[in-house]
N, C-alpha and C positions, 0 to 999 in steps of 0.2 A: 813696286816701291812702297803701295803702303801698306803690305803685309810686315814686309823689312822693317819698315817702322816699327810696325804694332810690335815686333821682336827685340826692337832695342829699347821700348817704353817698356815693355814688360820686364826687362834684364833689370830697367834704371829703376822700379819699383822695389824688385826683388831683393835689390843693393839697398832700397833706401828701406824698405822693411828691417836688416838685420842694421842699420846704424838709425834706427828710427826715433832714440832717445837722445839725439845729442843736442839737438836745440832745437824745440818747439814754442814759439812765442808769433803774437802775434804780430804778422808780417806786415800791416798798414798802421798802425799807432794809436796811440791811446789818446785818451782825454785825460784832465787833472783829474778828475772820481773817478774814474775808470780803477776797474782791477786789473792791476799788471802783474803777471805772471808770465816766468817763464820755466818751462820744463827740462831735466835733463836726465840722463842714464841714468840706473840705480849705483853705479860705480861712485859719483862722487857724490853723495849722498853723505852730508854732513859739512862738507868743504865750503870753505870761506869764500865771499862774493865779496865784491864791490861794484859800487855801481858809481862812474865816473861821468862828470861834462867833459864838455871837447876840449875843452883847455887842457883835460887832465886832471882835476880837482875831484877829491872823495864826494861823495852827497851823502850817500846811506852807505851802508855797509853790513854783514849778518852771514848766516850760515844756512846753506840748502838746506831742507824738510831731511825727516828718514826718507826712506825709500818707501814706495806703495805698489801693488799691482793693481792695473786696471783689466780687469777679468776680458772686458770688450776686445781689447786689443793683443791681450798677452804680451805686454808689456811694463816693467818694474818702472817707476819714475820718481824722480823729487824735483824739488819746486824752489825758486827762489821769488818771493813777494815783494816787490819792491811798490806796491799801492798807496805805501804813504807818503812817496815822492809826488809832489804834484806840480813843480815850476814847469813849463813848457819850457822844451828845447831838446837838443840833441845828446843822447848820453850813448854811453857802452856799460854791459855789465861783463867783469870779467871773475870766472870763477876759477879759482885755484886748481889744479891740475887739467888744465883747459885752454889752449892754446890759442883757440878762434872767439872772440868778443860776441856780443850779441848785444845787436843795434835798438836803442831804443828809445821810442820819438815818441815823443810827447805835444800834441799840438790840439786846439779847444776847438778849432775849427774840422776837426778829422770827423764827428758823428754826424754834421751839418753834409760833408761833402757827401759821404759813404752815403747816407738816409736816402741824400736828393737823387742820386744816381740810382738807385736801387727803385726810387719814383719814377723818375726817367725814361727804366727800359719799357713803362707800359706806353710812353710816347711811341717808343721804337716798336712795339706791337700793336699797333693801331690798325686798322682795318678798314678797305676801303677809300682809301688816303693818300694821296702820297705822302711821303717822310722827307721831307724837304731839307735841304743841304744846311740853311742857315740853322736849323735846329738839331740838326743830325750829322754834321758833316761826313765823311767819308761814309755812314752808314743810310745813304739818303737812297732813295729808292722809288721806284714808281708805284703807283697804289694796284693794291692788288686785292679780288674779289669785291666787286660794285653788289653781289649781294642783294639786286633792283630785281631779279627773277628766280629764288628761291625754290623751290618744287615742293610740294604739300606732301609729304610722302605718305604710302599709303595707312601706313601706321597712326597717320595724323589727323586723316580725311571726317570730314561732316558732310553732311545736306550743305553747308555753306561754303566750305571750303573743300571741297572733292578732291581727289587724289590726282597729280598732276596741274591743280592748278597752283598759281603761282603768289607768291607774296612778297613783298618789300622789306628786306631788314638788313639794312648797311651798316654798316660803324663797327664799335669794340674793339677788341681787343684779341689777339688770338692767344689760345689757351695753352698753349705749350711749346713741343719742338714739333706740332704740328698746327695744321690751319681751322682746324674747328674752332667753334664758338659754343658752348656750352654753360646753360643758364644754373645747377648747379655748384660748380665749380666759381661764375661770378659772382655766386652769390657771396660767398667766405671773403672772395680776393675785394670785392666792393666794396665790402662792409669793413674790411680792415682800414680804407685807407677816408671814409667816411666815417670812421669811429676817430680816429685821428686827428682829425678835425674837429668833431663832436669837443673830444676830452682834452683838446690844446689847440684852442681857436686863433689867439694870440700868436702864438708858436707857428703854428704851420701857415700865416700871414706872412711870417716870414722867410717863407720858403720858396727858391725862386729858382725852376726849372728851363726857361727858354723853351717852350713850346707858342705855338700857336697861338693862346688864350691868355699870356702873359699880361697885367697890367692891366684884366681887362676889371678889375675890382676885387675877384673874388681870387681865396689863395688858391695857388698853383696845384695842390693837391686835391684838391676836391676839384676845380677844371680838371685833372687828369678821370678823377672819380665818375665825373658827369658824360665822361666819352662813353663809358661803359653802362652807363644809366639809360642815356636815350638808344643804346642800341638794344637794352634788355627789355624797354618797354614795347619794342616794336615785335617784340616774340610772345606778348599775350596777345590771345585772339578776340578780337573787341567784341564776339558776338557773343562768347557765353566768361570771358573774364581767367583760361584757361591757358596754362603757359606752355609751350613747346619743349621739350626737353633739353634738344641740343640742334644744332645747325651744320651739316658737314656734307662732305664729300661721303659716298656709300663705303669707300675705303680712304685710306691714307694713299696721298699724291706721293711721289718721288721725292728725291732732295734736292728740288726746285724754289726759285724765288717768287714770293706768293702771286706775280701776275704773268707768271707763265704754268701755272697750273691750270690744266684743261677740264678738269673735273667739275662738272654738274653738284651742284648742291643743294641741300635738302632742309628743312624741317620734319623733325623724325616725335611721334609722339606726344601727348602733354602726359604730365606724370603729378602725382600729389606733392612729392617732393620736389619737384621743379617751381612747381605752383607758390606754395607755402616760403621755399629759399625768396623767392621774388616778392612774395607779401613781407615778409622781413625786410627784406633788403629797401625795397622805395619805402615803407615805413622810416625806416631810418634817414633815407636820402629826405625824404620833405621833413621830417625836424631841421636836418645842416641846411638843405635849402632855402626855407623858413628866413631864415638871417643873411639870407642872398641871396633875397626877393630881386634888388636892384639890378642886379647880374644876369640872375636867372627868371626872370617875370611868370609866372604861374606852373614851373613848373614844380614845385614843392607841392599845389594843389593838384597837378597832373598825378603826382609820383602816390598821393594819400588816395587818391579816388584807386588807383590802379593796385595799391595795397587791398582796398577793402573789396574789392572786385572779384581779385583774387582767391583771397579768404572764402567767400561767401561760394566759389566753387569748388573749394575745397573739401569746406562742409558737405557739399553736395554729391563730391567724388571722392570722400577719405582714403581709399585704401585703392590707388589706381599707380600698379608698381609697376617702373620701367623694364619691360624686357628685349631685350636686343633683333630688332627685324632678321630675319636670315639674309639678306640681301645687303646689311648695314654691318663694319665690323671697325668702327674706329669707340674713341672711348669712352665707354659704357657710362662713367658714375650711377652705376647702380646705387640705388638707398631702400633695401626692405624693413626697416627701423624709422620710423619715420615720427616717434614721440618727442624725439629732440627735436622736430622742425616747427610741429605745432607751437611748443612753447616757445620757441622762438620768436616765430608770427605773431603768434599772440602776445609777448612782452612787448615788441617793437610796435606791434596796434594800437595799444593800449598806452603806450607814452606817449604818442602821436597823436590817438582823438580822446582820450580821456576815458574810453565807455567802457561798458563796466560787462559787456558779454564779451570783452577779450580778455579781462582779467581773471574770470573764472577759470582760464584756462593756464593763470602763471602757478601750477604745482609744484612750487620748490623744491618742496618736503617729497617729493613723489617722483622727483630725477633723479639722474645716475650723472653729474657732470663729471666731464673729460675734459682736457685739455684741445680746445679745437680740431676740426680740421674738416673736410668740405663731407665727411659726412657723420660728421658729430656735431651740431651748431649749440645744443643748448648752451652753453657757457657764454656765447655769444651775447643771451637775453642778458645774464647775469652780470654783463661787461656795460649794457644801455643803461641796465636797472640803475647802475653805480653813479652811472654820469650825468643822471636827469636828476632833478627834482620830484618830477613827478614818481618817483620810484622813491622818495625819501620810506615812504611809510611801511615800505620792504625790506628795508637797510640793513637789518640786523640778521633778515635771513640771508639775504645777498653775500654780506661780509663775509658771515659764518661759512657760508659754501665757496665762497672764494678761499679764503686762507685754511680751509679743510683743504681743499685738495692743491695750495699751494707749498703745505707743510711737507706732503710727499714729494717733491721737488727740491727743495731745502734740502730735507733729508738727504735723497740722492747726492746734491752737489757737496753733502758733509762727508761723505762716503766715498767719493772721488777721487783719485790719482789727479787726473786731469781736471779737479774743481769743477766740472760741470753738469750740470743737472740730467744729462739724457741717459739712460741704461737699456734702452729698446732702439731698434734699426729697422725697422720697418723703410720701404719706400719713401721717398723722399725725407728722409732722415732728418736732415737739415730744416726743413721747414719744422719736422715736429721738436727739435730744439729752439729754434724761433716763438715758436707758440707757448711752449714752456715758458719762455723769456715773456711775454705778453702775458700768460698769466702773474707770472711775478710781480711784474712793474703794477699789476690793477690790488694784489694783496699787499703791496709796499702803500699806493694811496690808500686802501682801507688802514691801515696799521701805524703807517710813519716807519715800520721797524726798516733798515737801512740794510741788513742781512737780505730779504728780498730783493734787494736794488744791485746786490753786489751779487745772486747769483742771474738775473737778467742779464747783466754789465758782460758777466763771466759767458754767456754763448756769442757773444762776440766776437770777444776772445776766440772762443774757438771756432770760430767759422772763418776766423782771419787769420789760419794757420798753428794755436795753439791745441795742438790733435796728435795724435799719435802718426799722423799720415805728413805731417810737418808742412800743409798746404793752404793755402787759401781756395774758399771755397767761391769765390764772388770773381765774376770774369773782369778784367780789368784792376783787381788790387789785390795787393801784395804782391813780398815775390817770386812766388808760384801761384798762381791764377790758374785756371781753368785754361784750357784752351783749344779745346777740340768737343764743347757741350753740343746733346743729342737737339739738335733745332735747324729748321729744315732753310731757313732765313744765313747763318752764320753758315751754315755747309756752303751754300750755294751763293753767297758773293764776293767770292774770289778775294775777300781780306782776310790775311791769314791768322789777326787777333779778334775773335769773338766781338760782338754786341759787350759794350762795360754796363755792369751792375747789374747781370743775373746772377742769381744764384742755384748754384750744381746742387741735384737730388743730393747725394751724400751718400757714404758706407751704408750697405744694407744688408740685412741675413737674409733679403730675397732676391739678391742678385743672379741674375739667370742666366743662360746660356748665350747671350745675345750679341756676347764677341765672341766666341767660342769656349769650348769646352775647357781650356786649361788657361784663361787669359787673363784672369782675378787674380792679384797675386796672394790671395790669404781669402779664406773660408770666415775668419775672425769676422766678426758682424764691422766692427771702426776701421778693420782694413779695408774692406771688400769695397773698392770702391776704384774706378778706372776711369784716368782723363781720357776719354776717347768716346769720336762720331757713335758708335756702334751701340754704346751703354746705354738705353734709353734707360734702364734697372739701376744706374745710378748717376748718370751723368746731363739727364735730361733737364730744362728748366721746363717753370712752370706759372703761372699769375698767381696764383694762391701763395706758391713758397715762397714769391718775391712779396707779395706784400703782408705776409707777416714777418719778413726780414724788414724790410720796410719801417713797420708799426715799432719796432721793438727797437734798430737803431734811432731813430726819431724820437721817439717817443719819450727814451733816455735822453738822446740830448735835451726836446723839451723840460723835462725835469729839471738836469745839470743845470740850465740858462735860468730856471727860476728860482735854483736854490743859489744863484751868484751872489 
């Protein structure tokens, strides 16, 4: 039966590939600033729109774009802008030789819902825990891996800690469409939704998830933030300051629900770059913590001592690069580049105790910044540098290195079929359009210029179905949602619509053989992408992609609410 499937989702692809230009827009709705676009064939290219209320009444009115090809997809397309409508409500836009309207809602409360949900699902990845019905409903579950007897693996072992003996480290959050726990990977996803907070304190006070820690003073986002905080501090080893690499099973469990997984689990290695992601990351948690003292009682002072801890073994073990046990085969995050981590640490050190031997090491002039992602961090410092004070007296190199390599983004999205800034497909795709979108919105506050804001705004758009694949990519909204993402949680509890508010890898040019050999339906880097179990190459979630989807819907809404 689900071979049969995979034959008629492959057919329905196949079909939806050659009519793939006939309306692309986004499938969950806009806000008033939002950029609304929507896409169509190159056929009617030039044709007259209108864009009507329910009643029937004109609003705007205009003429498609020419026609453009988007190289990615190989497909021609034109556009109709309707961005400068901003009354909330229900409209239709109908274009002249075009039979079928295209729905389109307009509502101020859409980035508040979409952001909190997209917070949410690290509730629903919690670890250790049960996921209780009133915060979860139908997705509740019994807590799975207690995590109270750990195994020191041998790759790990000291005089203190010898191989086989055991250690405590419960909580977190799991890392993907499997059950590991991996302290590189937290580090990017932590720090996004801890930056968040940092740079719209106000804002994200008013964010209001139904977890657990609700109410309990401090906003909902940094309570989700601090689950993965106290789980990460229990993976530095208290007796020389050195952090564990990652936490898992020797291999990947079945597609079981995490408390029926029998697999033994491990602490595998410390690594420099484990080390150093963790010295960054509580650096930053005890500034937000700092201001929610009342909430959180000393652990801002826990999180700054466990930074410099850190650091100082770092110094000590600079170049201690993770290699994969033979016996270990789940996921690696390798980092042999590990000059972005330094400055990272070191920027987030340094706005945190003031001293002046971790500033030595903020080399501005002497990075290569990127556009994030869990193993390129410097840009990250760049991101603190902006939001503190204590970085004022760097501002100008900060700026400059932010809207330098914001401009190449702009660029892209001026260049566009699809108005959007991404023209590489790499693994998880989507998150690196996300991140994209986070750098814009940090060169929008250096600049005011509103062109950055509207190409952030613009990967929304397309993650919420404005794509040549005509889909949303967020399980739970729009609609075409996702609905069969690589996660071992959504396989295995017998409801047949997904966890809401992940977000799917996306199209990739590395998409692999992992539903078989002809199951892709297009080679194209923006097609190559398949709703189904099997895709972990493109279909997989992940912490990291959801909270820089996260950061970036939010983060716009915060803006929108304070430019009211």
């Amino acid at each position: 039966m689900k071979s049969f499937r995979n034959i008629i989702t492959g057919l329905l692809l196949i079909v939806g590939v050659q009519f793939i230009t006939a309306q692309n827009y986004n499938q969950y709705g806009f806000v008033s600033s939002s950029e609304k676009y929507v896409f169509f064939g190159k056929d009617l290219a030039g044709k007259p729109f209108v864009l009507q209320s329910e009643d029937g009444q004109e609003v705007i009115s205009g003429k498609l774009t020419a026609a453009s090809e988007w190289p990615y997809s190989g497909t021609s397309v034109c556009c109709a802008d309707v961005s400068k409508w901003t009354r909330e409500g229900h409209y239709q836009l109908l274009v002249d030789g075009l039979k079928q309207p295209t729905p389109v809602l307009i509502q101020n409360d859409k980035y508040t819902k979409l952001g909190s949900a997209l917070v949410k699902s690290f509730y629903m990845a919690r670890v250790s825990v049960p996921i209780e019905k009133q915060y979860a409903g139908v997705y509740a579950r019994p807590a799975g891996h207690p995590d109270d007897k750990v195994i020191v693996h041998k790759s790990a072992a000291d005089a203190l800690r010898p191989e086989g003996s055991t250690i405590v480290s419960p909580g977190g959050w799991y890392d993907a469409g499997d059950y590991g726990k991996y302290i590189v990977n937290s580090g990017i996803s932590t720090f996004s939704l801890l930056h968040l907070c940092e740079l719209f304190p106000e804002y994200t006070q008013t964010i209001q998830l139904n977890i657990p820690e609700s109410g309990n003073g401090a906003s909902d986002v940094l309570n989700e933030a601090v689950i993965n905080l106290k789980w990460m501090l229990t993976m530095q080893d208290p007796n020389d300051g050195g952090v564990y690499h990652k936490l898992t099973t020797k291999r990947f469990c079945g597609m079981v629900m995490p408390h029926k997984d029998p697999l033994q689990r491990y602490v595998v290695m410390k690594t420099t770059a484990a080390t150093l992601d963790f010295a960054a990351t509580m650096a930053k948690a005890s500034r937000v913590l700092k201001n929610n003292e009342q909430t959180y009682t000393g652990l801002a002072e826990t999180c700054r001592n466990a930074a410099q801890k850190a650091w100082e073994w770092c110094l000590a073990n600079p170049q201690v690069y993770y290699v994969q046990p033979k016996d270990i085969s789940t996921g690696e995050y390798r980092d042999d580049s590990i000059d972005d981590e330094w400055f990272w640490a070191a920027t987030e050190l340094y706005l945190t105790t003031g001293e002046a031997t971790y500033k030595k090491h903020i080399n501005i002039g002497q990075q290569k910044f990127t556009v994030p992602q869990w193993g390129r961090v410097n840009t990250l410092g760049l991101y603190s540098l902006l939001s503190c004070s204590e970085g004022k007296e760097l501002a100008k190199e900060v700026g400059k290195a932010i809207v330098k390599l914001a401009n190449k983004y702009l660029a892209n999205y001026k260049a566009s079929a699809y108005r959007v800034s991404i023209v590489k497909f790499p693994w998880g795709s989507n998150s690196e359009l996300a991140n994209e979108g986070m750098l814009l919105m940090h060169a929008y506050l250096i600049s005011n210029k509103t062109e950055y804001l509207q190409v952030a705004d613009a990967a929304v758009g397309y993650l919420l179905g404005a794509n040549p694949l005509n889909r949303s990519f967020v399980t739970g909204y729009g609609k075409q949602p996702p609905m069969r993402v690589h996660d071992r949680r959504c396989s295995a509890d017998g409801i047949d619509a997904p966890i809401p508010g992940l977000l799917a890898g996306g199209p990739s040019k590395q998409a692999q053989h992992d539903c078989g050999k002809d199951a892709y339906p297009s080679a194209l880097p923006a097609l190559s992408y398949l709703d189904e179990e099997c895709s972990f190459s493109t279909n997989e979630v992940a912490i990291n992609w959801n909270a820089a989807a996260s950061f970036l819907v939010l983060g716009l809404d915060a803006i929108y609410q304070s430019e009211d």
